[in-house]
C-alpha positions as CSV (number, residue, x, y, z in Angstrom):
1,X,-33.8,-13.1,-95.3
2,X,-34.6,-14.9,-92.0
3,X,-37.8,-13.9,-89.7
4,X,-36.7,-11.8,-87.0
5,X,-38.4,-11.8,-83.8
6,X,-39.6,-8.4,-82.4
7,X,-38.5,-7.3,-78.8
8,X,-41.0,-7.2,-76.4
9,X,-42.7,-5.5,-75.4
10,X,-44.0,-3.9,-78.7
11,X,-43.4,0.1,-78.7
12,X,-46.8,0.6,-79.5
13,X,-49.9,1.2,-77.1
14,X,-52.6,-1.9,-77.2
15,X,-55.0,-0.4,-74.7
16,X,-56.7,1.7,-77.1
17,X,-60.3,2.3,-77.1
18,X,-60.6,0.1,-80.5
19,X,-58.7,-2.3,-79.1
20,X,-60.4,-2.7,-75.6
21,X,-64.0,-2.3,-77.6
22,X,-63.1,-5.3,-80.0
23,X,-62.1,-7.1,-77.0
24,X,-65.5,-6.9,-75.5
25,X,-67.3,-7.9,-78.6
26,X,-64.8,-11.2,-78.8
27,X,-65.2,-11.8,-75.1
28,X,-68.8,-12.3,-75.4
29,X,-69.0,-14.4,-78.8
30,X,-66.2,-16.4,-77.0
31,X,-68.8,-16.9,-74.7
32,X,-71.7,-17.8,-76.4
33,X,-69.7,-20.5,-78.5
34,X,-68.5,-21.5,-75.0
35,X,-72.0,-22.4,-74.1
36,X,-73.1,-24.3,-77.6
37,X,-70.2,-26.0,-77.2
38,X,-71.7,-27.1,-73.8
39,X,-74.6,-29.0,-75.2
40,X,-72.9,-31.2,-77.1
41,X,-72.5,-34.2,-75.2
42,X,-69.2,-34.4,-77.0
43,X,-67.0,-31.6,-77.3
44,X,-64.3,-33.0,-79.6
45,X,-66.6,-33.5,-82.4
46,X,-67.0,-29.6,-82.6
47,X,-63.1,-29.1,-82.3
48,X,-62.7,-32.5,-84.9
49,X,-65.4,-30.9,-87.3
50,X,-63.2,-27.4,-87.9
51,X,-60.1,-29.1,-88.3
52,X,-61.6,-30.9,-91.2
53,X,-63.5,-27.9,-92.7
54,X,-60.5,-26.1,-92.5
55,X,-58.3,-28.2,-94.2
56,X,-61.2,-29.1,-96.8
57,X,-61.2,-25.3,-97.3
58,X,-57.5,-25.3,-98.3
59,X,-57.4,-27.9,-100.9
């Protein structure tokens, strides 16, 4: 059977108070690995490192 793409938008409410309270908590780690990512004088290392790890992590 082939994957069917839902209609949007989704007939379901995503402004819930779970929802909006998990969004703060992501915001602010977003944030903070926004700003170690800052003192590294090179950024792609970071992003090159967890492209490795993760495919190490799926052999």
């Amino acid at each position: 059977m082939a994957y069917r793409i839902p209609v949007l938008p989704f007939d379901l409410d995503l402004e819930t108070k779970a929802i909006m309270k998990k969004t703060v908590s992501a915001r602010g780690a977003l944030a903070e690995m926004k700003g170690a990512a800052l003192s590294i004088p090179n950024e792609s290392i970071l992003i090159n490192t967890l492209s490795l790890q993760e495919a190490k992590d799926h052999e």
